[in-house]
N, C-alpha and C positions, 0 to 999 in steps of 0.2 A: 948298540946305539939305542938308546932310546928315544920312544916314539912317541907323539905326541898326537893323543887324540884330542878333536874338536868334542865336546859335551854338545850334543843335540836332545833340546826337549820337544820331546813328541808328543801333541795335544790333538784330542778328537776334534776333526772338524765338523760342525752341525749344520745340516743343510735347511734352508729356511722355506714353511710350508708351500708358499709361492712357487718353491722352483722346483716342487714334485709333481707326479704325475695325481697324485689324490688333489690336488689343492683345486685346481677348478673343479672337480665336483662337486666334493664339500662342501661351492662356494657356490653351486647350482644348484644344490638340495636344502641348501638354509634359506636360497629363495623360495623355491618351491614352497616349503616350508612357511613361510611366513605368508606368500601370498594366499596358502591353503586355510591357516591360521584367520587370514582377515577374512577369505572365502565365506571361512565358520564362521566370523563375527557375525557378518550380513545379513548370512542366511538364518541362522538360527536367533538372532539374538537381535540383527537391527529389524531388518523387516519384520516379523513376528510383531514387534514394538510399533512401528511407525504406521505400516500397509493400514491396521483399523481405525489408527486416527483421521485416514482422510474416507473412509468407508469403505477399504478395500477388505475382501476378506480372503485371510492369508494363510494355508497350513506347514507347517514346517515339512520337510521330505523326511525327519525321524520321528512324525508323528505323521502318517497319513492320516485322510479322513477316513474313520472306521463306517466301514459297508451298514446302512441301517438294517437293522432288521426289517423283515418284512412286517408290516401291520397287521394283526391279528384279524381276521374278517368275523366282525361282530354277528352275534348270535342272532339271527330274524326273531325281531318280535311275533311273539304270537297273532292271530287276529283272534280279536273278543269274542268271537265265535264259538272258537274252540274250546270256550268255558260253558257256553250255553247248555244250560240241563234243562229239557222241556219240563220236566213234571215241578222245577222250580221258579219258572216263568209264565206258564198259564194263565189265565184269570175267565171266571167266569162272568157272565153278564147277569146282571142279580134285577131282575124284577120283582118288586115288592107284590102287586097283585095278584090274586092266583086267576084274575080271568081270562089270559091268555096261555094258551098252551102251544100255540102254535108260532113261530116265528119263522120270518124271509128277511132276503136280500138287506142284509144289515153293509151299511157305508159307514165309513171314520173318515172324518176331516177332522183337523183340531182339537182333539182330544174330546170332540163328539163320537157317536154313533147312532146312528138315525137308522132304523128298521122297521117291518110289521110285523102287527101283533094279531094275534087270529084266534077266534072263537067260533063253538058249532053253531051254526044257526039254520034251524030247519032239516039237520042231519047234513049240513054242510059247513066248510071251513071257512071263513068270513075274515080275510084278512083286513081288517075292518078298522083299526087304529095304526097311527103312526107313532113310534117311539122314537126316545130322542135319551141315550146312556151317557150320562158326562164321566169319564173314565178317573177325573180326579176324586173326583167328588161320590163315585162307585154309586149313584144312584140314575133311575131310570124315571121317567114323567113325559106324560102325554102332550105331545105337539101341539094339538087342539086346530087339527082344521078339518073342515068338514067333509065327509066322503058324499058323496053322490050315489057311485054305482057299489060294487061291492069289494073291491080290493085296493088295498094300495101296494102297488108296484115298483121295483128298480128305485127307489128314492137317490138322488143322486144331489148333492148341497154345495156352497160354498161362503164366505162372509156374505156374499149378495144374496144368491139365488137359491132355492129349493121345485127343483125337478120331479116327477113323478107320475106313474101310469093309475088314472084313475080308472079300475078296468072290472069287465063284467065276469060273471061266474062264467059263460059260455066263450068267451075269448073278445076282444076290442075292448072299449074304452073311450079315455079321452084324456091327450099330454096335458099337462098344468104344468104353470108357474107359478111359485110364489116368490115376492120379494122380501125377503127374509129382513131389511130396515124399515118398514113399514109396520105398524100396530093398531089396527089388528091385522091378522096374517088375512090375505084376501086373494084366495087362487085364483088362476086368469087361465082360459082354453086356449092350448098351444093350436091342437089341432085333433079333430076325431081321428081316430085310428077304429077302423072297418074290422077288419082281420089280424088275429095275432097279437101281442103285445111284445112289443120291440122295447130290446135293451137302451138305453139312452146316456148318452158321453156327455159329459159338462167339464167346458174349460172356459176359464171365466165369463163373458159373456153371451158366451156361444155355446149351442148342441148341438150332437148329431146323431143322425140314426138310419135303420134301414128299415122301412115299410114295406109291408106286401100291399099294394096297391091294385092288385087284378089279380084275373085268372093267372096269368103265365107273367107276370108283371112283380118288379119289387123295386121301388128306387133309395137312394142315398139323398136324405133331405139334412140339411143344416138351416139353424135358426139364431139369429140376432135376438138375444132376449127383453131387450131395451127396443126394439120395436117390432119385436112378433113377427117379424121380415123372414120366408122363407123362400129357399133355393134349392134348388135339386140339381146335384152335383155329378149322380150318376144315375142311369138306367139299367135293370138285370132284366130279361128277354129269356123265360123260361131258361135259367142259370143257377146253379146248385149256388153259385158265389152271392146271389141275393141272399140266404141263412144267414152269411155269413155278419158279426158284429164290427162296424167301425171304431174308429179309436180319433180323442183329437188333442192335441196336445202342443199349449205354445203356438195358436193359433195355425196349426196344422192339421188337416184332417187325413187320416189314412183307412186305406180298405184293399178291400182284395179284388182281382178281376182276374180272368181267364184272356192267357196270353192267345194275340190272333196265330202265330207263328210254329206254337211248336205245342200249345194246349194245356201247359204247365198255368200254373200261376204267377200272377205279377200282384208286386205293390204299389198303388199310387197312393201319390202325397200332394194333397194342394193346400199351398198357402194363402188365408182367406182373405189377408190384407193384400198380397200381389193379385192371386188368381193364378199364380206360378204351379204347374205343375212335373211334378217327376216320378219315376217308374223305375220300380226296382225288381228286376227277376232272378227269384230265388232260382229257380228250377224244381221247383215241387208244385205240389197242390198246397194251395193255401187257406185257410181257415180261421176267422178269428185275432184278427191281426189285431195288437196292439204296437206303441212308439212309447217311447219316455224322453226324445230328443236325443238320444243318443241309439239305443239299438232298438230295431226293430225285431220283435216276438210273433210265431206263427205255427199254428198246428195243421200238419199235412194231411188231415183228413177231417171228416165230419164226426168226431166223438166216437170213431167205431173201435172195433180192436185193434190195437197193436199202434196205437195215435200217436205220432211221435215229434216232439216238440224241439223249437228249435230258434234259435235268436241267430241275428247280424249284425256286425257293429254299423251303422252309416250300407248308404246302397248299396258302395262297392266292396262291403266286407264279404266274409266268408261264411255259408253257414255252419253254426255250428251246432252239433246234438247233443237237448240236454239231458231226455230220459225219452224212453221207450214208454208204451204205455199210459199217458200221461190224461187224464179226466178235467180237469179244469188247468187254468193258473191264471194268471196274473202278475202284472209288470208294475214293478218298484224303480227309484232311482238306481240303486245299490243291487240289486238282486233281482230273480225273479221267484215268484212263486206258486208252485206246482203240487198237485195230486194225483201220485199213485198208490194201487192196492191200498187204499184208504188209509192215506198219510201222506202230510204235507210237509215238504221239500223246498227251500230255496237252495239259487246257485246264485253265488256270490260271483262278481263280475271279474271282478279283479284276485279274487282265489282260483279264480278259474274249474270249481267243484262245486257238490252241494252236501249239505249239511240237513238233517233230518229235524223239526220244528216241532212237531206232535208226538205227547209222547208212546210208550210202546203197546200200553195199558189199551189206548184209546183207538177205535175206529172213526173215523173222521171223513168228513163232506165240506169239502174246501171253500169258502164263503166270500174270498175281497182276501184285496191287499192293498195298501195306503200309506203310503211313508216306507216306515216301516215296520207299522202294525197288519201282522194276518189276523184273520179272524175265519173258524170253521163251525162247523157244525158237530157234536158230540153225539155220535149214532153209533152208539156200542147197545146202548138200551132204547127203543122208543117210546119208552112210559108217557113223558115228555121232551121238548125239544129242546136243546140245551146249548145256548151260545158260550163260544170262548173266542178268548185272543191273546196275541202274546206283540209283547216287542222286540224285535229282532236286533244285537248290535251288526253294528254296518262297519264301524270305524273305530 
């Protein structure tokens, strides 16, 4: 018997991605996907675009901001100093006459120099004319006022006034003023001066100074020179501090006294328009004190060996030491300036050092300082006496 099969077509059945086990991830990773896709749009591509329209500012995270470099720290200017060559900055003081051979206490203000001129008379030195060097104009010419006694001394000037010791071969004298806007020049007696001839400070209308006055006596007198008005500001009572030179400056006058407490030295300073006074103790011996309104200068001994000099900024600064040894100096804005082993020396304030001013050739006798013109003495030879000066840069 034959059998009769049924024909069965057998077709793959395909199962549709939904109802696998892959399809929901697939379907979780195309989100993923896209939302990581917009992620990237935002971040790199919108913001980047938009953030600095409204002034934001904005780095991408595949661009950090790169670390700056550190700034190079610029090479310190020199100070002008440091080019100064003494034997290129010199100058001699050129007097045309040959009658004077002898010359003192030379001052600069203003592109002056006012000093004396000294001739022999009678087998003696006769500083006997007053000069007056205009530093532009490299010429020197006679002041034309009349001496009296036989020197003229410490000349100290300014647009007004002309200071100075009309003083005898044997010591005293007598202070003058002249007022330098008047024509003809017509000196006026400050005051006799007995014993000694005292150094004298001029700041504008005002001097000061220290007299010996008596046996054991020395006082600090100041004078109004617009009406000859004197005052005596301090008394020394057989006190080595009587030698000693005041200083006045900006309507200030300073000097030295001997502390009651511990026997060191002190500073006072009185202001002429208050009467205000204040006291500064270094802790040394003090000599010679000068001010420039900002530090005060002092030498710890009386010119002997091993004199050693020393400034402070304001009363309650610190002292500090600028050389050992030291024979004169004098205080500038900028600097001070000092003489040792016959050669002169500023210390820059703000270099905090000193720098050597004369050159090597030269033995030198330190003479003023003004501004910032030094001016010394040339004593390598004493044939004759031989002014210089230099200008120092500051800045």
């Amino acid at each position: 018997m034959r059998r009769r099969f049924k024909k069965i077509n057998y077709r793959r059945r395909h199962r549709s991605l939904n109802s696998s086990n892959l399809g929901p991830i697939l379907k979780l990773s195309a989100v993923v996907l896209l939302v990581l896709i917009a992620l990237f749009a935002i971040i790199f591509v919108a913001l980047p675009k938009l953030l600095p329209l409204v002034g934001i500012e904005y780095n991408s995270p595949l661009f950090p901001t790169p670390t700056p470099e550190p700034t190079p720290e610029p090479t310190p200017t020199p100070h002008p100093i440091e080019a100064y060559v003494p034997e290129d900055n010199e100058h001699e003081i050129i007097v045309s006459s040959n009658d004077y051979r002898w010359y003192a206490d030379p001052f600069h203000y203003n592109g002056e120099i006012m000093f004396s001129g000294g001739k022999l008379v009678d087998g003696n030195v006769h500083l006997s004319t007053l000069l007056n060097y205009n530093v532009e104009a490299n010429q020197t010419k006679e002041v034309g006022i009349e001496l009296n006694n036989a020197h003229f001394l410490f000349p100290r000037f300014n647009d007004k006034w002309l200071v100075y010791i009309d003083g005898n071969l044997n010591g005293g004298g007598d202070l003058m003023v002249v007022d330098r806007t008047q024509s003809p020049l017509v000196p006026r007696l400050i005051k006799h001066i007995y014993v000694g001839q005292c150094r004298v400070k001029l700041d504008g209308d005002y001097i000061a100074w220290i007299e010996h006055t008596g046996t054991n006596m020395d006082k600090l007198f100041v004078c109004d020179l617009n009406t000859l008005e004197t005052t005596t500001l301090a008394t020394f009572n057989s006190s080595s501090y009587g030698q000693s030179t005041p200083d006045i400056h900006d309507g200030i006058v300073v000097w030295a006294e001997q502390s009651e407490s511990d026997g060191n030295g002190i500073i006072k300073s009185a202001n002429i328009n208050t009467g205000e006074i204040s006291i500064f103790a270094p802790l040394t011996y003090v000599h010679d004190v000068e001010y420039n309104g900002t530090y005060f200068a002092w030498l710890d001994s009386l010119h002997s060996e091993d004199t050693k000099l020393y400034i402070s900024k304001g009363n309650s600064g610190e002292n500090i030491l600028v050389c050992d040894d030291v024979v004169e100096y004098g205080l500038s804005d900028d600097f001070i300036a000092y003489s040792t082993d016959e050669t002169v020396y500023i210390y820059i304030f703000s270099q905090e050092k000193s720098y050597r001013v004369t050159p090597d050739r030269e033995r030198v006798q330190f003479m003023g300082v003004s501004d910032n013109m030094i001016i010394w003495m040339d004593v390598t030879t004493r044939e004759r006496d031989v002014l210089r000066y230099a200008f120092v840069p500051v800045d």
